[in-house]
C-alpha positions, -999 to 999 in steps of 0.1 A, spaced: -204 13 -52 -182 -18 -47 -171 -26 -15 -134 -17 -10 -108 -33 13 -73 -38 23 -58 -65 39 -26 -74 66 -22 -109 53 -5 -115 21 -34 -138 3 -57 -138 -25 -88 -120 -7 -116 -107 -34 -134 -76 -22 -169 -76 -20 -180 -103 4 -213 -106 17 -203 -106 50 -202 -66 38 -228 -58 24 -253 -47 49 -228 -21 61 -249 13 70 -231 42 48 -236 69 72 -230 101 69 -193 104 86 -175 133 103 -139 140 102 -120 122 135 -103 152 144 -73 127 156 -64 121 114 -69 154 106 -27 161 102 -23 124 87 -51 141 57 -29 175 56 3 158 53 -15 139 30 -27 169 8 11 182 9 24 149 -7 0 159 -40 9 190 -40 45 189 -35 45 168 -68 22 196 -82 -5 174 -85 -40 195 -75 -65 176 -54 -91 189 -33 -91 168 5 -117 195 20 -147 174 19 -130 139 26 -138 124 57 -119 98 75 -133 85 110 -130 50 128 -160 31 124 -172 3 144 -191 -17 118 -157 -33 106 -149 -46 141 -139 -81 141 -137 -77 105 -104 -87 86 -114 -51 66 -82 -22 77 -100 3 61 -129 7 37 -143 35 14 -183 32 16 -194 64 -1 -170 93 -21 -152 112 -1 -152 87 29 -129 66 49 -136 46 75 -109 29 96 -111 -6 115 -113 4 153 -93 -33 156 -57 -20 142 -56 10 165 -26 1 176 -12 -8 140 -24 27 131 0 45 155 28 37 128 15 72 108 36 61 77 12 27 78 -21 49 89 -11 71 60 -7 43 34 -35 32 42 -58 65 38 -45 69 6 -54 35 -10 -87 38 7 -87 74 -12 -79 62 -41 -117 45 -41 -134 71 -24 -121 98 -45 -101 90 -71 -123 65 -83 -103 39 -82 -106 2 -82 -79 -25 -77 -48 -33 -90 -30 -68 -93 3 -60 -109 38 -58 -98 73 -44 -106 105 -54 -102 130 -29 -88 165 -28 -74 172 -20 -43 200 -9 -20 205 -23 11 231 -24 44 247 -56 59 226 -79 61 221 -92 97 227 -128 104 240 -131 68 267 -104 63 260 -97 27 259 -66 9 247 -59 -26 219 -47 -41 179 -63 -39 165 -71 -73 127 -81 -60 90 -79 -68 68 -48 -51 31 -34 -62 31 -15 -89 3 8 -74 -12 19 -38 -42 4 -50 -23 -34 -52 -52 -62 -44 -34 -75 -15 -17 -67 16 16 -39 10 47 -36 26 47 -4 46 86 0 40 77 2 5 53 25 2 78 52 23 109 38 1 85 44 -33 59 72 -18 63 98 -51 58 68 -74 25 56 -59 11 92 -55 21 99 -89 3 63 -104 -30 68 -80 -35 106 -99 -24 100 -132 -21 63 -139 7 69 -154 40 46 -146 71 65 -132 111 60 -137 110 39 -115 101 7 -133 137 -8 -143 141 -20 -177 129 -52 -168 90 -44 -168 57 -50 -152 47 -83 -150 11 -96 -139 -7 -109 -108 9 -143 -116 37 -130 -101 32 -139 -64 46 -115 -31 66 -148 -25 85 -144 -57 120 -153 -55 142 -122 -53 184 -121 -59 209 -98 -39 239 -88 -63 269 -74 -62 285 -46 -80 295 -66 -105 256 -81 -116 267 -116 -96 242 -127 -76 255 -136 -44 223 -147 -22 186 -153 -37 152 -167 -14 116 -157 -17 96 -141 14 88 -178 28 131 -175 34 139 -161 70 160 -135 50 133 -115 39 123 -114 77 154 -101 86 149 -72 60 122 -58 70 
């Protein structure tokens, strides 16, 4: 099996590196301390009547990916092992949660990775430090299983759609009219804010303090 891994920077990081693979794929046991992050888990598919069965998935930290850049990696099916390092990035359970689903969807969904993205629209309040309003047209993954680095807000903003696309691989409503486009299409891609009206009154990329001040 390939190795699997997610990342907290926003680069062009290929899977696989040697660095990984002498990893031991032991047998794991379920940290008791994720067990209601895998329930609530479990609820998400079936609240969108999707049938999956979690019972034999494992997820545990694992100190082999210490001093690692690897968040979390899927050695064997059914398995999930978390980098001891982000303990304290993991207290976010929306982020943890994220997290043990993309490494799910290699473990038991099968699942490799994804490079493209979709452009959505956005709504959003005052804008601080800029005191604009409108809506956000702007580039996110188009699946949990995206190559690089997500935005945690986006996963929670968009969580049916990326359960939905890691079962079926099917592409939900919400992809505007405007498409998917392909890994050419960088995080940093320049996003517009518009008004009601379809002017655009602001437009940066996520290099622009503005996006900062988003999110």
């Amino acid at each position: 099996m390939k190795l699997h891994f997610i990342f907290l920077i926003v680069l062009n990081i290929s899977c696989g590196s040697g660095s990984f693979k002498d990893l031991d794929a032991e047998k794991s046991t379920m940290d008791d301390q994720f067990v209601d992050d895998v329930q609530i888990i479990d609820q998400l598919f079936k609240d969108l009547g999707l049938p999956v069965d979690l019972s034999d998935l494992t997820v545990s930290y694992n100190k082999q990916l210490i001093g690692t850049n690897a968040i979390g990696y899927a050695p064997t099916e059914n398995t999930v092992w978390l980098n001891p390092d982000f303990a304290e990035e993991f207290e976010n359970k929306e982020y943890l949660q994220m997290v043990i689903v993309h490494e799910m969807g290699h473990s038991v969904f099968g699942r490799d990775h994804e490079d493209e993205m979709m452009l959505i629209k956005d709504n959003t309040d005052t804008i601080k430090n800029n005191n604009l309003t409108g809506l956000i047209k702007r580039f996110i993954p188009l699946s949990i299983m995206f190559n690089r680095s997500m935005n945690v807000s986006d996963y929670v903003k968009n969580k049916e759609h990326y359960i939905k696309e890691l079962y079926t691989k099917e592409i939900s409503n919400i992809v505007t009219e405007i498409g998917i486009f392909s890994n050419d299409i960088s995080y940093k891609t320049i996003y517009e804010i518009i008004d009601q009206n379809n002017n655009v009154i602001y437009s940066g990329d996520k290099s622009n303090e503005f996006y900062d001040l988003l999110y």
